[in-house]
Backbone as CSV, one residue per row, in Angstrom:
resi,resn,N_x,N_y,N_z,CA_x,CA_y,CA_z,C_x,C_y,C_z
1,UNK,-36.960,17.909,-66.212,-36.046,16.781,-66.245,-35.392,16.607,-64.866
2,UNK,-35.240,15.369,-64.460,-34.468,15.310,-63.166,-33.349,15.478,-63.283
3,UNK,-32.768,16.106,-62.103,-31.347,16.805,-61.691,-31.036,16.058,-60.878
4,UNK,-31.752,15.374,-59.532,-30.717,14.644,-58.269,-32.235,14.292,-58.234
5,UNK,-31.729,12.627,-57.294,-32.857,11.926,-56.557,-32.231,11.025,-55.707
6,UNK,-32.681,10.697,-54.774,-32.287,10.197,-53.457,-33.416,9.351,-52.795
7,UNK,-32.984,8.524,-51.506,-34.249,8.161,-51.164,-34.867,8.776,-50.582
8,UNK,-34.653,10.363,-50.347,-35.448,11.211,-49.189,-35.718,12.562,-50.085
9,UNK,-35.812,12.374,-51.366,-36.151,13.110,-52.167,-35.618,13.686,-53.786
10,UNK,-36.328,14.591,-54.543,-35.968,15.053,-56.122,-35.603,16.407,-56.052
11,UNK,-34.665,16.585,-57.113,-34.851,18.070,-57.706,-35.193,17.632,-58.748
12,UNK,-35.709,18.392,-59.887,-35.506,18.601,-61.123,-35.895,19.723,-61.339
13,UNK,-35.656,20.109,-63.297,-36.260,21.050,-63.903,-37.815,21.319,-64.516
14,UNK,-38.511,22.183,-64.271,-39.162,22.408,-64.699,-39.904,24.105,-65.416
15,UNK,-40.712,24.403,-66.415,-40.313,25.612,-66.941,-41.740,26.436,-66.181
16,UNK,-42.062,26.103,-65.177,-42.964,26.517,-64.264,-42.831,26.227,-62.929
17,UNK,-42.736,27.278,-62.059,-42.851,26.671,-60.728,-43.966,25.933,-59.837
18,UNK,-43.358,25.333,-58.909,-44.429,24.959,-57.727,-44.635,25.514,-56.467
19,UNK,-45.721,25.966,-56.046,-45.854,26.832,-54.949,-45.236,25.605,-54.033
20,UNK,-44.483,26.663,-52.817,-44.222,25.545,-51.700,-45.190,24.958,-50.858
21,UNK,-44.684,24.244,-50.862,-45.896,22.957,-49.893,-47.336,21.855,-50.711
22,UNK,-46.819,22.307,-51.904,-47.185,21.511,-52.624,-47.113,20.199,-52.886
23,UNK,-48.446,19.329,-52.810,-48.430,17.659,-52.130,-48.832,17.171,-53.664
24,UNK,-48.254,15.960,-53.614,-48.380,15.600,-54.956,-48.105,13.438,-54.875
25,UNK,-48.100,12.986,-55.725,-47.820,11.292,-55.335,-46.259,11.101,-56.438
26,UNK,-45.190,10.902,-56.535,-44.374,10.545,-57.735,-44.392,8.955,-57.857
27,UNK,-44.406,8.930,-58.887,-44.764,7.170,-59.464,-43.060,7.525,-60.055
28,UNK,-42.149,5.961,-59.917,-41.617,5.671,-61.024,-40.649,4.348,-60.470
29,UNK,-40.432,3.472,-62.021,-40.203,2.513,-61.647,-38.628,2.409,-62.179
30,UNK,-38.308,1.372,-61.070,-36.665,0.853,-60.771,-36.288,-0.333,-61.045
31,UNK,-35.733,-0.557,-61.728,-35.909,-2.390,-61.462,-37.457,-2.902,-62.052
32,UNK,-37.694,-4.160,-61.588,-38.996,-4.585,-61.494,-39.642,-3.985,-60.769
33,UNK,-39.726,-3.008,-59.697,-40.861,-2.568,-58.646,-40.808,-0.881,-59.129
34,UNK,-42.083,-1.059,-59.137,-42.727,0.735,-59.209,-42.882,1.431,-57.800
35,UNK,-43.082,2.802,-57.431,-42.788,3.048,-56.653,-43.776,4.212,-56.615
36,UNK,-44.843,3.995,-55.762,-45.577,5.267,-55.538,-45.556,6.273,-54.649
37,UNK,-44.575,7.575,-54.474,-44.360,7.977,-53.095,-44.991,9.788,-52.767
38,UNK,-45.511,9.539,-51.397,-46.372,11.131,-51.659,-44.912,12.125,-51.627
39,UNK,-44.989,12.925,-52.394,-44.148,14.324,-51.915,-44.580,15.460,-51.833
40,UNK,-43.347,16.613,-51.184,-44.082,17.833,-51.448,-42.956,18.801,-51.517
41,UNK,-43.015,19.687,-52.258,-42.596,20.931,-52.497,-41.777,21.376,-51.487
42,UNK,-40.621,21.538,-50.996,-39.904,22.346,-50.340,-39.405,23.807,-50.773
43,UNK,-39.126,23.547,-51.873,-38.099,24.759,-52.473,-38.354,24.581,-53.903
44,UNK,-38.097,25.896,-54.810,-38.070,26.219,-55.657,-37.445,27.657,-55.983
45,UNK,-36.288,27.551,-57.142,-35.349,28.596,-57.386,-35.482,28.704,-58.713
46,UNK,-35.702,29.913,-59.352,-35.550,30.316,-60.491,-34.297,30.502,-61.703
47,UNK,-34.210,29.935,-62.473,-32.778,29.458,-63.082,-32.835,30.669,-64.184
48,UNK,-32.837,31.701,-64.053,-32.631,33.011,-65.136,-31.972,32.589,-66.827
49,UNK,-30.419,32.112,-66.519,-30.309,31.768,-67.397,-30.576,30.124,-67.950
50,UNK,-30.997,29.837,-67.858,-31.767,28.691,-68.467,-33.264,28.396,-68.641
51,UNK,-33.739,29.324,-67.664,-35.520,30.485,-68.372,-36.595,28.917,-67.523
52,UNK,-35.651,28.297,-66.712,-36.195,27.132,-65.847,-36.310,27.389,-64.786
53,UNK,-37.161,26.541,-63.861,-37.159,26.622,-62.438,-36.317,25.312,-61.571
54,UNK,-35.875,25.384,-60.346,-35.355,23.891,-59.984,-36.306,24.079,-58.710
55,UNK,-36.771,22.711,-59.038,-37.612,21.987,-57.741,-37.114,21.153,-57.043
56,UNK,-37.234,21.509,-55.712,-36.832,20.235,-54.756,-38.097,19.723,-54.050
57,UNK,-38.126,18.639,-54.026,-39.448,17.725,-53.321,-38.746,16.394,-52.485
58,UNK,-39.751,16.807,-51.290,-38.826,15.472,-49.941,-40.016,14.915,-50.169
59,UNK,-39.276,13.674,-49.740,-40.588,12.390,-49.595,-40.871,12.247,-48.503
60,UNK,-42.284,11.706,-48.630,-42.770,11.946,-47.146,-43.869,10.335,-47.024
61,UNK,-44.122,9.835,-46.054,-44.633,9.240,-45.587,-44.151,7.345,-45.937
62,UNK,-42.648,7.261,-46.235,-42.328,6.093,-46.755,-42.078,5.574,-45.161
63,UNK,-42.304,3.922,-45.256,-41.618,3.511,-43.517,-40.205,3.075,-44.184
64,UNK,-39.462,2.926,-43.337,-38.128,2.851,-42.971,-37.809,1.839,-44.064
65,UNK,-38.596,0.812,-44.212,-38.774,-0.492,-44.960,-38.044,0.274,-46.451
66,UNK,-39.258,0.444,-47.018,-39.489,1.113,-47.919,-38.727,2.431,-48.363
67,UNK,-38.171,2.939,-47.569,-36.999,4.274,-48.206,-35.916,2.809,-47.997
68,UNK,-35.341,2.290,-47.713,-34.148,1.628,-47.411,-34.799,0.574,-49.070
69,UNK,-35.058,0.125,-49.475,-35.564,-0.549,-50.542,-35.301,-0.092,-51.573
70,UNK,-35.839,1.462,-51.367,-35.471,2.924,-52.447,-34.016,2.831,-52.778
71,UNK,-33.704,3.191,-51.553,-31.667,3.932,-51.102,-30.851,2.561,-52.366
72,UNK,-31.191,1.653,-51.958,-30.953,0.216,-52.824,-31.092,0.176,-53.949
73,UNK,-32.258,0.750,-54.862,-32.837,0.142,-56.037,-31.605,1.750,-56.425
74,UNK,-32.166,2.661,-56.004,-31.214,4.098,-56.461,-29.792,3.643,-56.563
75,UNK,-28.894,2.827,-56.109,-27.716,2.712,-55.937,-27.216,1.673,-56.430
76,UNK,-28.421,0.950,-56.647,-28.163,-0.677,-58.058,-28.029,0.417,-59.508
77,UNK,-29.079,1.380,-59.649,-29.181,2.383,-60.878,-27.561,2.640,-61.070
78,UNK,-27.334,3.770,-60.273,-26.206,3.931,-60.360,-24.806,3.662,-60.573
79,UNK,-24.962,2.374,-59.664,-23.784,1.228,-60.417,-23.980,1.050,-61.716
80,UNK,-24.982,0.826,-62.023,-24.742,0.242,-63.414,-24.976,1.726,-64.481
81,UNK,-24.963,2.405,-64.202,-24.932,3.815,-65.268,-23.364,4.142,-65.336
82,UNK,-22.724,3.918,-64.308,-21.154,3.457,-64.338,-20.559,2.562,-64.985
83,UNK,-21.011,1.567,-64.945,-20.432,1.070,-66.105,-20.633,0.971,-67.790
84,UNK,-21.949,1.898,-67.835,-22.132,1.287,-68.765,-22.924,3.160,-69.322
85,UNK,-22.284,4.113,-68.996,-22.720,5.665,-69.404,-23.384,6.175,-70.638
């Protein structure tokens, strides 16, 4: 499950880890626009008591365009999860 996302990257949970440097594509959509972005594996910490792992993954190869589009659609989300929890 996701924990934090940004336009320069995710954590979430998962009950298996990912080796670091692990390249992968995340799809998901915001608004009307979907969003296909490569990432990869930075970090991963073992959550003992919760028998989970937390993953962090940076995004990589967006142009400037396109993370700033992100930073936007992420922060339209947010507003409105504020008002409306």
């Amino acid at each position: 499950s996701t924990i934090n996302i940004s336009a320069e990257g995710l954590l979430f949970a998962h009950k298996k880890p990912y080796p670091l440097g692990t390249e992968f594509v995340v799809s998901m959509k915001l608004g009307d626009k979907e969003y296909f972005i490569p990432a990869k594996t930075i970090r991963t910490e073992q959550r003992f008591s919760q028998k989970t792992y937390h993953i962090a993954f940076v995004f990589s190869g967006l142009s400037n365009s396109a993370q700033a589009d992100l930073s936007k659609e992420l922060s339209q989300m947010y507003e409105r999860t504020k008002k409306h929890p």
